[in-house]
Every structure is written in structure tokens, then in C-alpha cells.
C-alpha positions in Angstrom: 0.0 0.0 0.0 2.5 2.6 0.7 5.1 1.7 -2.2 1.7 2.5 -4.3 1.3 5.8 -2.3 5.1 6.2 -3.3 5.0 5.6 -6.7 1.3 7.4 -7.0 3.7 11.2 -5.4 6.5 10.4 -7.8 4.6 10.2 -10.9 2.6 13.4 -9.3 5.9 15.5 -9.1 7.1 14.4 -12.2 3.4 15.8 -14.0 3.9 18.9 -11.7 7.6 19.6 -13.0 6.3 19.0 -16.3 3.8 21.3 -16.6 5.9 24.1 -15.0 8.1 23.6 -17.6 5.6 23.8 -20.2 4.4 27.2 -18.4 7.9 28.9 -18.7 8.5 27.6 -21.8 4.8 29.0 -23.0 5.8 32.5 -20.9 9.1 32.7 -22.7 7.1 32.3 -26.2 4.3 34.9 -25.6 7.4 37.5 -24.7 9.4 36.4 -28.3 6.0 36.9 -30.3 5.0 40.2 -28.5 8.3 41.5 -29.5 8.5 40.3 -32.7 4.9 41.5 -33.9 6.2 44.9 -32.4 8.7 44.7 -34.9 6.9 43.6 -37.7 4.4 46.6 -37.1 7.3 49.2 -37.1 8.5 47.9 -40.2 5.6 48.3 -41.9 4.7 51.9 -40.8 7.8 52.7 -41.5 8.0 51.6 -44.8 4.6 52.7 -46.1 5.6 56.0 -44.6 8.8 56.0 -47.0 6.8 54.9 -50.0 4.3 57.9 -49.6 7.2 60.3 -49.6 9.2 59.2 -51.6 5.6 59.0 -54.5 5.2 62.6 -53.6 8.8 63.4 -54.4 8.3 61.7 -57.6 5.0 63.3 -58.3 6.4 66.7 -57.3 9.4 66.4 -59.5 7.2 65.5 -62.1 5.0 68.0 -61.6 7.9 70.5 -61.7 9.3 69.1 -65.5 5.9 69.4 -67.0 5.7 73.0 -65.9 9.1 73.8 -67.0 8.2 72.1 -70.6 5.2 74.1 -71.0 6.9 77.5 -69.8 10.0 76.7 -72.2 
């Protein structure tokens, strides 16, 4: 009866160390993701930002040629 006990506490710890495992492991995750969709955010504001100015600069210098062929 008590080896059974025994045996019945050992495989319990070994579920409970498990499982804590699994829950820093799953922490550690959640951080790496949360960083990494902060990243991916920033890089796309940042290069849609960009593009729009750089399609205004493109449009203004445009813009500017036409109006210096019709003055010419």
C-alpha cells in the first residue's frame, strides 16, 4: 500500500515539473511573439511611410518638369 502511495507522489511530481516547464516555456514564447509583432508593425509603418514620400517626391518632380516644358 505505501510503495503505491510512493510511486502514486512520484509520478505526481514528475506531471507537476512538467507542466511548469511547459508554463515557462509558453511565458518565454508569448514574450518572443510580442516583440517580434512589435517589430513587424514598425516595419511596416515605417516603410509605407517611406513609399508615400518618396511617391510625392516623384509626383512633385514631375509636376515640376511638366511645368518647365510648357513655360519653355
Amino acid at each position: 500500500m505505501l510503495a503505491a502511495i510512493d510511486q502514486f507522489i512520484r509520478g505526481t511530481m514528475a506531471v507537476m515539473y512538467q507542466v511548469a516547464l511547459l508554463q515557462l516555456e509558453v511565458f518565454s514564447f508569448c514574450k518572443v511573439n510580442e516583440v517580434l509583432s512589435k517589430r513587424r508593425r514598425a516595419k511596416k509603418t515605417c516603410v509605407q511611410f517611406k513609399r508615400s514620400f518618396i511617391i510625392l517626391d516623384t509626383m512633385g518632380l514631375l509636376g515640376q518638369s511638366v511645368v518647365g516644358g510648357e513655360g519653355v
